[in-house]
N, C-alpha and C positions, 0 to 999 in steps of 0.2 A: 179441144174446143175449136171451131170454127172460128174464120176471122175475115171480114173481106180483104179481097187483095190491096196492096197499095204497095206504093213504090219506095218507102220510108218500110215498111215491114218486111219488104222482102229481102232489099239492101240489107236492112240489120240479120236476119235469118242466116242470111248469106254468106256477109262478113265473122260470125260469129257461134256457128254451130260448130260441135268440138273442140269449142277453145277450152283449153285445159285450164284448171284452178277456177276459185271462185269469183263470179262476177263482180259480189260487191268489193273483193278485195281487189281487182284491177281497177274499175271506177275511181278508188284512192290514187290512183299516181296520175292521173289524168286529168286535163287542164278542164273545169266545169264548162259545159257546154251545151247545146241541144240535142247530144250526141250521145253525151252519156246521161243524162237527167239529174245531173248533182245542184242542185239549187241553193246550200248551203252548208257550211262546212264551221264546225264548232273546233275545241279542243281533245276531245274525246270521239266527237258524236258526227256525223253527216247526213242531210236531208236530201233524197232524192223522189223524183219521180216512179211510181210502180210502170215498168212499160207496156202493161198489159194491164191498165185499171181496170176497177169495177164502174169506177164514176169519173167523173170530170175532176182535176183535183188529187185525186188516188195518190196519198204519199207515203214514202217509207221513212220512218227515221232508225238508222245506223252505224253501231259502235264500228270504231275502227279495228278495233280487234277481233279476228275469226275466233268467233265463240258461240259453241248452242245451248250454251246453259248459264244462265242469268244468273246465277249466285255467282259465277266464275268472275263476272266481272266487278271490277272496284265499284266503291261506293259513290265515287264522284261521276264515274261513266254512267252509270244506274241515274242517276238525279240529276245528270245532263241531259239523258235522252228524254226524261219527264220533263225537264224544261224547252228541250226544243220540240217536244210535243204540243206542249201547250202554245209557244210561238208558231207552230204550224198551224192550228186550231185557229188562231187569233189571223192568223194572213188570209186561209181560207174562206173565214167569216166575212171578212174586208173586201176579198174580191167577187167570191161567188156566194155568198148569203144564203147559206146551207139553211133548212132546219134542224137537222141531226147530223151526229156522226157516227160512225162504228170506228172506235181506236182499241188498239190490241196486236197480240204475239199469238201468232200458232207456233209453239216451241216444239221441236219433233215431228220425223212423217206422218206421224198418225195421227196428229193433230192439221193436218194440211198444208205444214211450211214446203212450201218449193224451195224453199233454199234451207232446209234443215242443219246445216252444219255452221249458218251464219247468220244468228237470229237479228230480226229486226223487226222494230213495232209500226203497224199499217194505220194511218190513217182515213180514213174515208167518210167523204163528206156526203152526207142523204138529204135527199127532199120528198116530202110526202106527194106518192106516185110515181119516183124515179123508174126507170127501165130496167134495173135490177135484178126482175125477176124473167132480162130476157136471156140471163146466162142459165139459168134453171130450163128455160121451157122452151128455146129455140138453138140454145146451144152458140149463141150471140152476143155482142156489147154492143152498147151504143153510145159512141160517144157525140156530144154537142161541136167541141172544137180539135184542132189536131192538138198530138203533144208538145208539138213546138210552137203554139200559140200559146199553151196552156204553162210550158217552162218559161217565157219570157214573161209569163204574167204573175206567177209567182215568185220568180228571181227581184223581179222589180218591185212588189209588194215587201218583199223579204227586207231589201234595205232600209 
């Protein structure tokens, strides 16, 4: 996928291509920030930023424990991430006044998870006519504001 350049993209490219292990599992030991996209943090469960959304908004909620297969986890982790699903839905509503969403799990590569071996449910917030279809037909995103305008406005809704 194409992306324009920027100086926030290229830095993180930079700093973090072949870093060994998984991303979401280093994001855990690291202080929330604008850096890493963690906007909230449950018992089981953590809310971040997608860094490469489809929309403005774009969020992931996930367990702390490296796992691609959703039976594996307990029953409270499973009904955490549905709760801090629905607190996502409700912050998003509050700040950017979606008309739809797309919420859901690609569990496995063949289902399109990038991160298959560490599943996590995406959020994403739609509005009728969004630019959506410019990652289909231009090989592009577009976003409205940066992600670091976009994590302080969520972190602060969050409280």
């Amino acid at each position: 996928m194409k992306h324009l350049w920027s100086p926030w993209r290229m830095e993180y490219i930079e700093n973090h291509i072949g870093e060994p292990g998984c991303v979401f599992c280093r994001v855990q030991e690291e202080k929330d920030s604008p850096d890493n996209l963690v906007v909230h943090r449950d018992v089981h469960v953590f809310v971040m930023l997608n860094r490469y959304p489809y929309t403005t908004g774009h969020l992931m909620v996930i367990p702390y424990r490296h796992e691609a297969d959703l039976a594996a986890l307990s029953p409270e982790t499973r009904a955490e991430m549905m709760e801090l699903t629905t607190q996502a839905i409700e912050v998003l509503r509050e700040i950017y006044h979606p008309q739809a969403f797309n919420v859901g799990m690609n569990l496995g590569a063949a289902a399109g998870a990038g991160i298959a071996a560490h599943l996590h449910m995406h959020i994403v917030p739609r509005w009728s006519g969004d630019t959506n279809f410019m990652s289909t037909l231009a090989d592009t995103r577009v976003l409205p504001e940066s992600l670091e305008v976009t994590y302080e406005r969520i972190r602060e809704a969050w409280k």
